[in-house]
MDTraj code that builds the backbone (N, CA, C; nanometers):
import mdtraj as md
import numpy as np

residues = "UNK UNK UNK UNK UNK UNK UNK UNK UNK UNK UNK UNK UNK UNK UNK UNK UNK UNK UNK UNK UNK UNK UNK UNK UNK UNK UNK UNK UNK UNK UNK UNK UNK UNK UNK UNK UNK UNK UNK UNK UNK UNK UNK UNK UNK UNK UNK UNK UNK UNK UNK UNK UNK UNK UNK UNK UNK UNK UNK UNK UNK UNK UNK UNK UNK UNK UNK UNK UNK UNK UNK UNK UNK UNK UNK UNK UNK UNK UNK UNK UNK UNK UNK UNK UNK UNK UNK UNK UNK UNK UNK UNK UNK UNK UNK UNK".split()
xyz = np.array([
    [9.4302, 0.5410, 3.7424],
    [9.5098, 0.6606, 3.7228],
    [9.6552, 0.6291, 3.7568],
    [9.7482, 0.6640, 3.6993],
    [9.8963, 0.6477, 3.6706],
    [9.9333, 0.7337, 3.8447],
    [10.0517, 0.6461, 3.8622],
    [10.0879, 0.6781, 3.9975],
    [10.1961, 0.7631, 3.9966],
    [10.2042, 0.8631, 4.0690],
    [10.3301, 0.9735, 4.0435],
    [10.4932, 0.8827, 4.0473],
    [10.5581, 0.9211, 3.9609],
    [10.7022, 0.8506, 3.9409],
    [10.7914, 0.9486, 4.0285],
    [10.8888, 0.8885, 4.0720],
    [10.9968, 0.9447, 4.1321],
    [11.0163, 1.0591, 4.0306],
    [11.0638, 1.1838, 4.1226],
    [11.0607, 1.3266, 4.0450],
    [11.0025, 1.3874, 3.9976],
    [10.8566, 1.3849, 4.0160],
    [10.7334, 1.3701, 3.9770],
    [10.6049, 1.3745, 4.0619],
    [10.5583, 1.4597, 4.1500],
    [10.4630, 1.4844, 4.2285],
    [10.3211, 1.4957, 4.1638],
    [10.2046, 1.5091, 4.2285],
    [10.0807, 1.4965, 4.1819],
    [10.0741, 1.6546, 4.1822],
    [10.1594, 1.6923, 4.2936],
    [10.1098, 1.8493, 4.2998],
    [10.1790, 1.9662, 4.1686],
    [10.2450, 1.9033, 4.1436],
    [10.2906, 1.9482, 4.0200],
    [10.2067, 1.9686, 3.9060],
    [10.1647, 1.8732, 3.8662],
    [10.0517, 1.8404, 3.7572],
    [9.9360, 1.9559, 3.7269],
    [9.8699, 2.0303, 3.8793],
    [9.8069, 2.1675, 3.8151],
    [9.8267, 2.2746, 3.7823],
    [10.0132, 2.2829, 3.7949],
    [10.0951, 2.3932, 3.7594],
    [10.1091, 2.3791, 3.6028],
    [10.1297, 2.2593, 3.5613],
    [10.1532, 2.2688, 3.4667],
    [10.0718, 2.2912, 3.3036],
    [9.9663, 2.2763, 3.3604],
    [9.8857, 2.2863, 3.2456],
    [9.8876, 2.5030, 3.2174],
    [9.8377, 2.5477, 3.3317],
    [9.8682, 2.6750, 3.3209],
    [9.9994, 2.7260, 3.2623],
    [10.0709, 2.6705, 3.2623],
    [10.2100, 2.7448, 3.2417],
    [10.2175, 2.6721, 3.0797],
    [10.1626, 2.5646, 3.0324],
    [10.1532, 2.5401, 2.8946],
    [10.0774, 2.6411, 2.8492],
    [9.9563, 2.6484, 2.8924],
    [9.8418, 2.7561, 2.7805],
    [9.9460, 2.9066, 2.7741],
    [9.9821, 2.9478, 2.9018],
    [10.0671, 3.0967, 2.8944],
    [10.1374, 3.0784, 2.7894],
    [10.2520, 2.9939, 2.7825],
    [10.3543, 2.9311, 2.6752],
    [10.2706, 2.9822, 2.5442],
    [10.1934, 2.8866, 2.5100],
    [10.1419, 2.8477, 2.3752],
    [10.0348, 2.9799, 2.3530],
    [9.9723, 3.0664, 2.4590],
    [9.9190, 3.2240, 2.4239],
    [9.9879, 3.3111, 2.3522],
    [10.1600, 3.3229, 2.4214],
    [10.2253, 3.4230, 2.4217],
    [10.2744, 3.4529, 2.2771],
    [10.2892, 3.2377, 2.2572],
    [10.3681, 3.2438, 2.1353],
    [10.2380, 3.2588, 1.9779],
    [10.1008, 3.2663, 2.0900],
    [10.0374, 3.2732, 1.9529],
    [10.0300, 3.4156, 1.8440],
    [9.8934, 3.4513, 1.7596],
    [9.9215, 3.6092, 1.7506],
    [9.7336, 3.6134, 1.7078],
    [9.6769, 3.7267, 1.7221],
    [9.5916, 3.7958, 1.7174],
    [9.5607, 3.7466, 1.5105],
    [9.4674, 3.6414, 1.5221],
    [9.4342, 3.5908, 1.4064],
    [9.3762, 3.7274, 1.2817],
    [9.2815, 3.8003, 1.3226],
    [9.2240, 3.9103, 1.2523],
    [9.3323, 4.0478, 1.2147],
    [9.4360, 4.0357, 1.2810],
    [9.5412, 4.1368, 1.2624],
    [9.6775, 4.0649, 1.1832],
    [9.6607, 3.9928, 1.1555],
    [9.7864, 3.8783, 1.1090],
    [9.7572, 3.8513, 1.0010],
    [9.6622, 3.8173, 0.9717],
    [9.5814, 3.6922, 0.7608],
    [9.5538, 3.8202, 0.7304],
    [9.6190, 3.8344, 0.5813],
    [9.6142, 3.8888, 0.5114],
    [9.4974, 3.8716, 0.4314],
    [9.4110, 3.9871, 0.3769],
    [9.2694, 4.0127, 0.3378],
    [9.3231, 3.9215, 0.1860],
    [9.1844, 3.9198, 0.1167],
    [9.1647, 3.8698, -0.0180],
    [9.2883, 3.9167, -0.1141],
    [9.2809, 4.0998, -0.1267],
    [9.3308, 4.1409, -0.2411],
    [9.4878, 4.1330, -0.1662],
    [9.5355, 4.1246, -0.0492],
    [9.6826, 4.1080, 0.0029],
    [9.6865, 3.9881, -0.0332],
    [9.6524, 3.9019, -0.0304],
    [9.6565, 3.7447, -0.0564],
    [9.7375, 3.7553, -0.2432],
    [9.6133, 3.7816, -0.3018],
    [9.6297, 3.8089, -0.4292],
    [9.7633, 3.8632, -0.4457],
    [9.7988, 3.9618, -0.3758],
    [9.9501, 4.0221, -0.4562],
    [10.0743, 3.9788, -0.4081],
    [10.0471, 3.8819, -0.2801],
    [10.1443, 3.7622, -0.2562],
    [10.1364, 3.6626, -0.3113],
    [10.0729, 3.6090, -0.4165],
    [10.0976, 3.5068, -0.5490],
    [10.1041, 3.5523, -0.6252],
    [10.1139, 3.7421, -0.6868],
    [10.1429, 3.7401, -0.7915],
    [10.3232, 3.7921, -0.7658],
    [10.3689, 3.8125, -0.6603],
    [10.4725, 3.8812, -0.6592],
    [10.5455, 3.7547, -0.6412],
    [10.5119, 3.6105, -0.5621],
    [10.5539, 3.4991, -0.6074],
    [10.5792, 3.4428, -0.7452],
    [10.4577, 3.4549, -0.8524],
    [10.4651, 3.4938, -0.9767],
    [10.6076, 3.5131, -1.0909],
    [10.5474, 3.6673, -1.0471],
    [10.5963, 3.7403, -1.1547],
    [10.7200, 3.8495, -1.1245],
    [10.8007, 3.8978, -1.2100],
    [10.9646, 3.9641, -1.1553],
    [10.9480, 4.0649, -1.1433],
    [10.8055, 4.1579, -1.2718],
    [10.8005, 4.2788, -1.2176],
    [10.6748, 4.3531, -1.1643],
    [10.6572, 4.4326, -1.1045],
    [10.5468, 4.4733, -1.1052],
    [10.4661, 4.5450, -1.1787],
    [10.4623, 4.5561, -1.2428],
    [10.3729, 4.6102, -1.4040],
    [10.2673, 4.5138, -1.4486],
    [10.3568, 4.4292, -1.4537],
    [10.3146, 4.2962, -1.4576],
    [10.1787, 4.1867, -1.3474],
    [10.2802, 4.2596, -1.2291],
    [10.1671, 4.2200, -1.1616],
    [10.0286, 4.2870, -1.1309],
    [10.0490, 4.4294, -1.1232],
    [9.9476, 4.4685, -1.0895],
    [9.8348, 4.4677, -1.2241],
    [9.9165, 4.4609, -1.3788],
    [9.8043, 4.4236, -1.4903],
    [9.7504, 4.3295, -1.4119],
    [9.7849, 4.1716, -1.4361],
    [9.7012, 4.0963, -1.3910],
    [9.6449, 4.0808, -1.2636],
    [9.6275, 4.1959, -1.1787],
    [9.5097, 4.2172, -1.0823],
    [9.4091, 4.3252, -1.0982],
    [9.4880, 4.3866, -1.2253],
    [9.4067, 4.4870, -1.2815],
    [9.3730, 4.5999, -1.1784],
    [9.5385, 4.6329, -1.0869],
    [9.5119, 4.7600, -1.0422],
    [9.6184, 4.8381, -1.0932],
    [9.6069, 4.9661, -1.0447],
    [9.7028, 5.0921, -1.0441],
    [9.8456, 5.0127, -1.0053],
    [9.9628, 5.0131, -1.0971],
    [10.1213, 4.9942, -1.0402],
    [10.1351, 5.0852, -0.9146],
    [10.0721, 5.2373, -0.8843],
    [10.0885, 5.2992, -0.7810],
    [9.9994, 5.1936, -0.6281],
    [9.8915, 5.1403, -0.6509],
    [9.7856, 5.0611, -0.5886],
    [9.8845, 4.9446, -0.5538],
    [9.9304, 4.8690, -0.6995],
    [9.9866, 4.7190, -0.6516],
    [10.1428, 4.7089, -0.5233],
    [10.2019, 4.9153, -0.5391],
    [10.3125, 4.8631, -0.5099],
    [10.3242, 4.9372, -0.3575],
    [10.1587, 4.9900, -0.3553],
    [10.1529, 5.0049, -0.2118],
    [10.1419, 4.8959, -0.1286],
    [10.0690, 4.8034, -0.1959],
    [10.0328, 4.7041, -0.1292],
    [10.1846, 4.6039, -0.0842],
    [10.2277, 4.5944, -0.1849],
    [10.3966, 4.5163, -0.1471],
    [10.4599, 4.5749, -0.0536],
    [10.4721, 4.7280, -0.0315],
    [10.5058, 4.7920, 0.0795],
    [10.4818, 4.7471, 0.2157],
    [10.3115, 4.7291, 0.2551],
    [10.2716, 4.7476, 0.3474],
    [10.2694, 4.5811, 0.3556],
    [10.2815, 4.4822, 0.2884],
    [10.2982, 4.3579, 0.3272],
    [10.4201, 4.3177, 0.3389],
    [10.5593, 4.3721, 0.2665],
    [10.6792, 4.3497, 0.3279],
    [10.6719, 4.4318, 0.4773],
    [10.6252, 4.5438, 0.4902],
    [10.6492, 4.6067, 0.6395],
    [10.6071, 4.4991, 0.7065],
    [10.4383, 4.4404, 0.7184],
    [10.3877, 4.3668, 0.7863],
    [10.4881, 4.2413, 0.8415],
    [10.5522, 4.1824, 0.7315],
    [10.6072, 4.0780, 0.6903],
    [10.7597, 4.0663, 0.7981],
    [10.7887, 4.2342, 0.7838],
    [10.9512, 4.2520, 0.8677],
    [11.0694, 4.2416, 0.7650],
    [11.0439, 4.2346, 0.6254],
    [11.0682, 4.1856, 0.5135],
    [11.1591, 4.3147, 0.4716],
    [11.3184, 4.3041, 0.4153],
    [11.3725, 4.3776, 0.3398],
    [11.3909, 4.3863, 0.2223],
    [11.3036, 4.2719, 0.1634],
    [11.3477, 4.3024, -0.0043],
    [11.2325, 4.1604, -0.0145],
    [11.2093, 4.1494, -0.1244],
    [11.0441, 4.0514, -0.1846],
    [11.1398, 3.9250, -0.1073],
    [11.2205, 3.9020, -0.1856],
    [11.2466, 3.7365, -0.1309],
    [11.2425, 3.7301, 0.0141],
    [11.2865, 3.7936, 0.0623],
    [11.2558, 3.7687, 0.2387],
    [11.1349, 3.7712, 0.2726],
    [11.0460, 3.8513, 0.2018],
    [10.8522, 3.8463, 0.2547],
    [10.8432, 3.7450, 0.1371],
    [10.8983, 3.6829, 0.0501],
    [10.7918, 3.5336, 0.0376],
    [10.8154, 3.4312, 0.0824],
    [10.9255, 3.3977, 0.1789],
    [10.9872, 3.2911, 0.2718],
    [10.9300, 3.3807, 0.4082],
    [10.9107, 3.4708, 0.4720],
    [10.7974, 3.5202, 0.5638],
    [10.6566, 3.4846, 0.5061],
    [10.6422, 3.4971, 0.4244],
    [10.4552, 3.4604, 0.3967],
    [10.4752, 3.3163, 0.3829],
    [10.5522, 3.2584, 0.3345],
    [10.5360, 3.1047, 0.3361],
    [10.5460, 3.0062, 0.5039],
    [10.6263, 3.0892, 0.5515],
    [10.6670, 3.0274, 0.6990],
    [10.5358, 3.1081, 0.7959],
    [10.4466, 3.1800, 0.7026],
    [10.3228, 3.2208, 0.8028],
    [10.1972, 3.1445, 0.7308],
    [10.2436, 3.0743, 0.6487],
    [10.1422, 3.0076, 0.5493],
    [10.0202, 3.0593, 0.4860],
    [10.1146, 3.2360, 0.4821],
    [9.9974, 3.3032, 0.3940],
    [9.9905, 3.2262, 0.2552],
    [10.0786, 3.1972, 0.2283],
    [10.1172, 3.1689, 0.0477],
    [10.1539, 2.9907, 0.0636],
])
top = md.Topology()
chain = top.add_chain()
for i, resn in enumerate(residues, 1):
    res = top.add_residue(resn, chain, resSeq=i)
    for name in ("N", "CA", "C"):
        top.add_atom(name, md.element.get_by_symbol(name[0]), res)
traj = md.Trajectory(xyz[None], top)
């Protein structure tokens, strides 16, 4: 076993693992409240896609009222003010 280095105590060593996991908890997030379901998935590649939504929600084959709730509530999710900011948010969350 490696011998403690100057500046560097043994007693240190069981502080630190605790104070990593806190770190790396705090910064994590609640997996089941965060990933976006199947059909949210879906309308973050089509809004990657396509320019309008008419468009998109044909090819998911829902209601334009349905597709553009959903963009709503995934830019809210997202923190997102306008599409391009929630698809550089979904990409940097690696929904998309």
């Amino acid at each position: 076993m490696p011998r403690a280095t100057s500046g560097e105590s043994g007693t240190d060593r069981p502080r630190l693992l605790p104070a990593l996991f806190e770190h790396q908890w705090s910064q994590s997030c609640r997996v089941e409240e965060e990933l976006p379901g199947e059909v949210e998935r879906q309308v973050l590649h089509a809004m990657a896609r396509v320019d309008k939504d008419e468009v998109g929600a044909r090819e998911l084959d829902m209601s334009l009222r349905t597709y553009r709730s959903h963009v709503s509530t995934l830019m809210r999710r997202l923190g997102a003010a306008n599409r391009f900011q929630a698809a550089l948010a979904a990409r940097a969350r690696k929904w998309i």
